[in-house]
C-alpha positions, 0 to 999 in steps of 0.5 A: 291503464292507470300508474299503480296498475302499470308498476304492479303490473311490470312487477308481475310481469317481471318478477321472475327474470333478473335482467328485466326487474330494472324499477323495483331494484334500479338502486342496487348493484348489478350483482345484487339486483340480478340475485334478489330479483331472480326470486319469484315473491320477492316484494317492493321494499322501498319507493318505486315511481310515484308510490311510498315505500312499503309500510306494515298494514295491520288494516288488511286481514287474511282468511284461509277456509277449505273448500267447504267454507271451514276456517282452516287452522293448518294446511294439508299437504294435497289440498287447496283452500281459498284465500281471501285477502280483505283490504280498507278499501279498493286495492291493486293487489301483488299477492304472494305464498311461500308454499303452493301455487293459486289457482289457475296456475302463472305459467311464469311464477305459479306462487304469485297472484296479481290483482290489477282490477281496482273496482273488484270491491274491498276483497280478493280472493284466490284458490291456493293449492299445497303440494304433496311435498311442500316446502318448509313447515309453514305458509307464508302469505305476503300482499303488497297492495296500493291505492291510486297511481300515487298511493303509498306501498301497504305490506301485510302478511301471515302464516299457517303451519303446514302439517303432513299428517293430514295429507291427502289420500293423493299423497299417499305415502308422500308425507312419510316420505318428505319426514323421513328425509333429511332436509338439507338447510336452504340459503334463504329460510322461511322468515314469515311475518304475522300481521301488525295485529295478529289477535285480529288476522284469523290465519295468524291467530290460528297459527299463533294458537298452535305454533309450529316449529321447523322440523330438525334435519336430523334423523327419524324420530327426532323431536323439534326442540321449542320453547315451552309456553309462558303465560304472559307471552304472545307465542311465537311459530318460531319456537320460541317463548314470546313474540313482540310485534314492533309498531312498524310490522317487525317481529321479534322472539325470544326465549330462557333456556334450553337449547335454542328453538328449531327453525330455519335460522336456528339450523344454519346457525353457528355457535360461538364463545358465549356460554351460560355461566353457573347457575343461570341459562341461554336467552335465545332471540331472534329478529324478523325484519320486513326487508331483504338486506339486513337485520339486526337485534342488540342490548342498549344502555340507554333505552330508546339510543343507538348507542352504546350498544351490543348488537348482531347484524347479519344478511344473506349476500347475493351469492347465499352466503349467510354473513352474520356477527356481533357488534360493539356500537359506539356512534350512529355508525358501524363499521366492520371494526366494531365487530364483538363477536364474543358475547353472542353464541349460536348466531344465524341468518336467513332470508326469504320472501324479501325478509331477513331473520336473524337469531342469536344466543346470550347470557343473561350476564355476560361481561363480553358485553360492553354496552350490557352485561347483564339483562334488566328483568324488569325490563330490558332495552333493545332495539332493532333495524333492518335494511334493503342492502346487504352492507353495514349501511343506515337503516330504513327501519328501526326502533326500540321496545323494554322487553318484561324477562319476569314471565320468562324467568318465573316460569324457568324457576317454577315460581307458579304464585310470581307468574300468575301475579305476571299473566298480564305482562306484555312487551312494552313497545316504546316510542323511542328517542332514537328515531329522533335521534338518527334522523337528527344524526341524518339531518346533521349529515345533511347539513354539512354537506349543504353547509360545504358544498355552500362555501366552496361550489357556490359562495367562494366561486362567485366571491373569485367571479366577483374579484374576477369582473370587478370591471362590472362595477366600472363607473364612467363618470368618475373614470373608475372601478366602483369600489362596492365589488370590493365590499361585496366580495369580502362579505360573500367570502367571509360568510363562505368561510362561516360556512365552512366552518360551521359545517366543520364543528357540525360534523365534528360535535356529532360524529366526532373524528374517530370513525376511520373505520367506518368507510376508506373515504373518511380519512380523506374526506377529513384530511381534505376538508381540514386543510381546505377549512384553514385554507380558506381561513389563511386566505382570508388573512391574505387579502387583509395584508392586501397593499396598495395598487401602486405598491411594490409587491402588488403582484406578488400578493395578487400571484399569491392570493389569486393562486391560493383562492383557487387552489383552496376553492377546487380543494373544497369543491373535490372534497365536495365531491368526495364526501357525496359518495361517504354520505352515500356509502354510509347512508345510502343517499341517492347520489343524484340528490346531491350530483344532480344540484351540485352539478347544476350550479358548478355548471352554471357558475362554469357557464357564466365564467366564460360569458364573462370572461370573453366580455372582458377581453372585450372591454380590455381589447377597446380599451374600456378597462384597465385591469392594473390601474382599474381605469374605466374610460367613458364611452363615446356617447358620455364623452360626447355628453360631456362636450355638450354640458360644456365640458372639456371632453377632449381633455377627459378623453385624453385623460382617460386614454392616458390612464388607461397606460401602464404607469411606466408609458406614463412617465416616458409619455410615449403612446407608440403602437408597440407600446399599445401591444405590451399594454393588451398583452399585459391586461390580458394577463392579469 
């Protein structure tokens, strides 16, 4: 079976058993991969094996007919419709509804339908029965499919209103029933998402055509609050005015006036101590991401910029608890201290089918908004972002548009003549700088740690090994240490130091150094670093005022220097260390992309330590090298050579040995066996 086969094939078979999900969500924690997996639609949100992560597929269209071959507008409470699901080319296909089982039934996920034969042809189509009783007021259809065994992931969905008025005669009853009852509010709300190109999906269209609202839990008779139509606005089944579809398949709604649209993220939603001032009116918004951790919609200063920001993040925990707040953006990084909620009113979260919405209410002038007090109606600056985890880490999607208000506000104040001169204003999306701009900032991080993780796992380290085996160098025919190790151990260490400091003012040109609050390591990790930075600096000064072999104070500065190089080295590669789990707490990096090639060469510079050092006390053990007065005697052979040239080899022999003493040996000229036994005791010392 084939490689794309074998992953949708394990999804299908393992999408409904939380301990046995173990590909799609290796990445998350325990707690949370055992609440996301347990549900049945959810969908791959990032890469898996060999396939890319998901990316919005506006190519893919769906159809919903009835089974006399009528398009169908709605769904009918009883009745059970084809879904035919029309892809570019041949797919594997993960098909997915919110409402209903396809028929025939999966024993195990009845709401799931796995395609795994690739030479079907371009189309799939399946038998979609609606319950008497079905839940939410809209079907959400979700595909995932992929080509090949390394083809990316394509995500595509749509939405239908369901309508209990046309229920059939085998739900006599059911209906009014189901609409009578209080619905209680779910912990993970229907959060569907129309196709990139709604106008040319016929099920979007016709939801778009005829948007359906969520019923209120309120009493019979109660009337679902939505926002009137506005020309100039794609409406949105959400209640709202106007939706925009971002490029990347994110959706995002909003409205002027009234009280905010009844749908799912509406109803849980809390209010706050944003209010309308005189004279002006609520703008109601809310964001429909693509993945199951978290949302977030905001107001920028600078169009296209993270930052400075108004935004509101909200996820929905593993345990269901909805977490939700606005923010103050000050950097390409949040933390729970940025939290502002006061701007912001009536905020709400939910989550379903691996999508999160989050909606949220504001002034158009509101001066508890730092970033933007008061919205442009010519064009307002937003942006947006979503996330698979649950936790203010950096997002894998996000984006900006400049939203037109005009159609909005001309239509509040009745200005029929301004609205119709506005018909055909659309939401501009715009390519934004911020994507350059967070992946520079990513790329930034990036950089420092290679630039660090350069100074002290691998450059200084092989500077001390160098300095260490300098014996390496010895030179037979002069009877000593070539003095290149020297050389080449100042230039490896002083372009550690360059390193080290590069990575210090990159880290601190981008970032800045007020950002305690963004993780508990990042005081540390700076702490750390910095001392390590002017540590290694200070050592640079220490081998400088290095004295003369036969000096006084040699070993004192040898004492000094060796011990303040390793202690400043180990200082830098734990910091090392404790920046790779920041970068990963903030980012989300993968741990074993830095782990993995961090430990491998620790490992082997590890490895060649002790090779080399048991080599070493070899050479010291016969009496090759001197480690206090960096004597090389010649070996046998050369001698011999010596006395072959002509050359008085017994007197170079003799010499050799004799520089081979301590000098104190070499004043009282005794050669005693005991002297030979404090010479190894003290060359294996230094």
């Amino acid at each position: 079976m084939r490689p794309a086969a074998l992953v949708l094939l394990g999804l299908a078979c393992l999408y409904c058993v939380a301990d046995a999900y173990p590909v799609l969500w290796a990445e998350l924690p325990s707690d949370e991969r055992g609440a996301t997996a347990a549900a049945s639609d959810a969908h791959p949100s990032k890469q898996e094996a060999e396939h890319a992560a998901p990316v919005a597929d506006s190519a893919t269209k769906f159809t919903v007919t009835s089974k006399a071959g009528a398009p169908a507008a709605k769904l009918c409470p009883g009745v059970t419709y084809t879904v035919q699901v029309d892809f570019p080319e041949s797919r594997l296909a993960f098909l997915t509804t919110s409402v209903g089982t396809f028929v025939p039934e999966d024993p195990a996920c009845p709401n799931r339908h796995v395609e795994l034969k690739p030479n079907r042809g371009p189309s799939l189509a399946v038998d979609m029965k609606v319950p008497c009783a079905p839940k939410g007021v809209a079907a959400g259809l979700h595909v995932t499919s992929a080509k090949g065994s390394s083809g990316g992931f394509h995500s595509a969905r749509a939405t239908l209103p369901v309508d209990p008025a046309c229920a059939a005669a085998a739900c006599s009853g059911a209906g009014a029933a189901a609409a009578a009852a209080p619905k209680a509010v779910p912990k993970s709300a229907a959060a569907a998402v129309a196709p990139a190109e709604p106008a040319e999906a016929p099920a979007a269209a016709a939801a778009a055509a005829k948007p359906a609202a969520a019923k209120a839990p309120a009493a019979a008779g109660a009337k679902a609050v939505k926002a009137a139509a506005v020309p100039g606005c794609t409406p949105s089944e959400l209640g709202y005015s106007c939706v925009a579809t971002t490029r990347r398949g994110t959706r995002v709604h909003y409205s002027l006036g009234g009280a905010p649209p009844d749908n799912a993220c509406t109803r849980g939603a809390a209010g706050g101590a944003a209010a309308a001032k005189a004279g002006q009116q609520l703008m109601h918004f809310a964001y429909e991401g693509m993945e199951p951790g978290y949302a977030a919609l905001g107001f920028t200063a600078r169009p296209g910029k993270m930052y400075p920001s108004d935004a509101v993040i909200g996820w929905v925990a593993p345990d269901g608890t909805a977490k939700v707040s606005g923010y103050h953006l000050t950097s390409y990084e949040v933390a729970p201290t940025d939290a502002a909620p006061g701007w912001a009113s009536n905020l709400g979260v939910v989550s379903e089918a691996g999508a999160t919405t989050v909606c949220f209410s504001r002034a158009l002038s509101e001066a508890a908004a730092k970033a933007v007090p008061k919205l442009n109606e010519d064009g307002a600056p937003m942006i947006w972002a979503s996330s698979p985890d649950h936790a203010l880490v950096e997002h894998s999607r996000w984006g900006s548009y400049v939203a037109d208000l005009r159609p909005l506000l001309a239509a509040a104040s009745g200005d029929a003549a301004a609205l119709a001169a506005l018909a055909g204003a659309r939401p501009t999306l715009v390519v934004p700088d911020d994507d350059a701009a967070q992946a520079a900032a990513s790329r930034a991080r990036v950089a420092h740690g290679v630039l660090m993780l350069a100074a002290f796992g691998l450059l200084m380290p092989l500077g001390a090994l160098l300095a260490r085996h300098k014996w390496l160098y010895g030179d037979h025919a002069a009877e000593k240490i070539h003095p290149g190790w020297f050389h080449l151990h100042i230039r490896i260490q002083v372009l550690a130091i360059l390193a080290a400091v590069a990575g210090t003012i990159l880290v601190f040109a981008f970032f800045g150094d007020d950002r305690k609050g963004v993780n508990k390591l990042y005081t540390p990790h700076m702490a750390l670093g910095l001392a390590a930075v002017v540590a290694a600096v200070l050592q640079a000064g220490i081998g400088h005022k290095r004295p003369g072999i036969t000096h006084e104070s040699r070993d004192n500065w040898r004492a000094l220097h060796y011990s303040w190089g390793f202690a400043t080295m180990l200082s830098g590669i734990a910091n090392c260390g404790i920046g790779i789990a920041l970068v990963h707490g903030i980012q989300g990096d993968k741990l074993e992309y830095w782990v993995a090639p961090t430990a491998t060469v620790l490992g082997l510079l590890g490895l060649a330590a002790l090779v080399l050092e048991n080599k070493r006390q070899q050479v010291i053990r016969n009496r090759v090298y001197n480690p206090s007065s960096h004597a090389f005697t010649p070996k046998p052979s050369y001698a011999s050579g010596l006395a072959d040239a002509g050359a008085p080899a017994s007197r170079s022999a003799a010499t050799s040995r004799h520089q081979l003493l301590p000098d104190a040996q070499k004043s009282n000229g005794h050669h005693s066996n005991g002297a030979a036994a404090r010479y190894e005791a003290n060359g294996a010392a230094v």
